[in-house]
C-alpha positions as CSV (number, residue, x, y, z in Angstrom):
1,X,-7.1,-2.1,1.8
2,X,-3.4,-1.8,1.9
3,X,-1.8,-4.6,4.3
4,X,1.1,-6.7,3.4
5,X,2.6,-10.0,3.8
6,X,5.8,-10.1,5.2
7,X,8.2,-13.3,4.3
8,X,12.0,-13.7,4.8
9,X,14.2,-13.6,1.6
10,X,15.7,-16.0,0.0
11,X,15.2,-19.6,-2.2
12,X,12.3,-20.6,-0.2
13,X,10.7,-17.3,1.1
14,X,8.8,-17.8,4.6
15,X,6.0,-16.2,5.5
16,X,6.5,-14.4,9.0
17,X,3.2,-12.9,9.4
18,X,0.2,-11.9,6.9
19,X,-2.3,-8.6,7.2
20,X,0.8,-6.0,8.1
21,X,-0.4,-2.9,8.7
22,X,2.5,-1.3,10.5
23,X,6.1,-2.1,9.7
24,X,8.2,0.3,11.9
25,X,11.5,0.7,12.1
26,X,13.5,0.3,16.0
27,X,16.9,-0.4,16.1
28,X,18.1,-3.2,14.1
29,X,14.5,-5.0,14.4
30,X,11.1,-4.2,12.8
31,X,7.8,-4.1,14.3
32,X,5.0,-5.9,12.5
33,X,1.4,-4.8,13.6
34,X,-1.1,-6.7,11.5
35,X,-4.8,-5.4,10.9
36,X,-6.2,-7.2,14.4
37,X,-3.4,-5.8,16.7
38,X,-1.3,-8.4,17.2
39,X,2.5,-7.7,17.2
40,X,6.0,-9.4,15.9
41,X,9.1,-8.1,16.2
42,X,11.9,-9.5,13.4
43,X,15.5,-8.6,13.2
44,X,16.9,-8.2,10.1
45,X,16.9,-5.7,6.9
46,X,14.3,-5.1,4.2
47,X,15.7,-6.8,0.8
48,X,12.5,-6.0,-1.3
49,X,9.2,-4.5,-1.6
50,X,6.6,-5.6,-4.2
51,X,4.2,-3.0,-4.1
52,X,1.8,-4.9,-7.0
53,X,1.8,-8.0,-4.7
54,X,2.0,-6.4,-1.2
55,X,4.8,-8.1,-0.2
56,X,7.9,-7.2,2.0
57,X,10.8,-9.5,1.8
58,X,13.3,-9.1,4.9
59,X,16.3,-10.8,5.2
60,X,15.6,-11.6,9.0
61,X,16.5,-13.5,11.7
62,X,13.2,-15.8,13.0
63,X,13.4,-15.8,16.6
């Protein structure tokens, strides 16, 4: 399996949602889809990706 954690970047990275399967691009927000369906949109940027660990750090704004 292939999903992802996403956390915000930073000092103390926060975890905004676990299981990602879809990370999609609109606008200036992302779309998070994890593996049961359910759905998160973030603004912000990606900063890093750490394939080896399946993480995506974004520098985001937690609504």
């Amino acid at each position: 399996m292939c999903e992802a954690k996403v956390y915000t970047d930073g000092d103390h990275p926060q975890l905004i949602m676990e299981d990602v399967v879809l990370l999609q691009p609109e606008g200036d927000e992302f779309l998070l889809v994890n593996l049961l369906g359910e759905q998160k949109r973030v603004r912000g940027r990606i900063e890093k990706i750490d394939f080896l660990r399946h993480r995506v750090y974004l520098a985001a704004t937690l609504e």
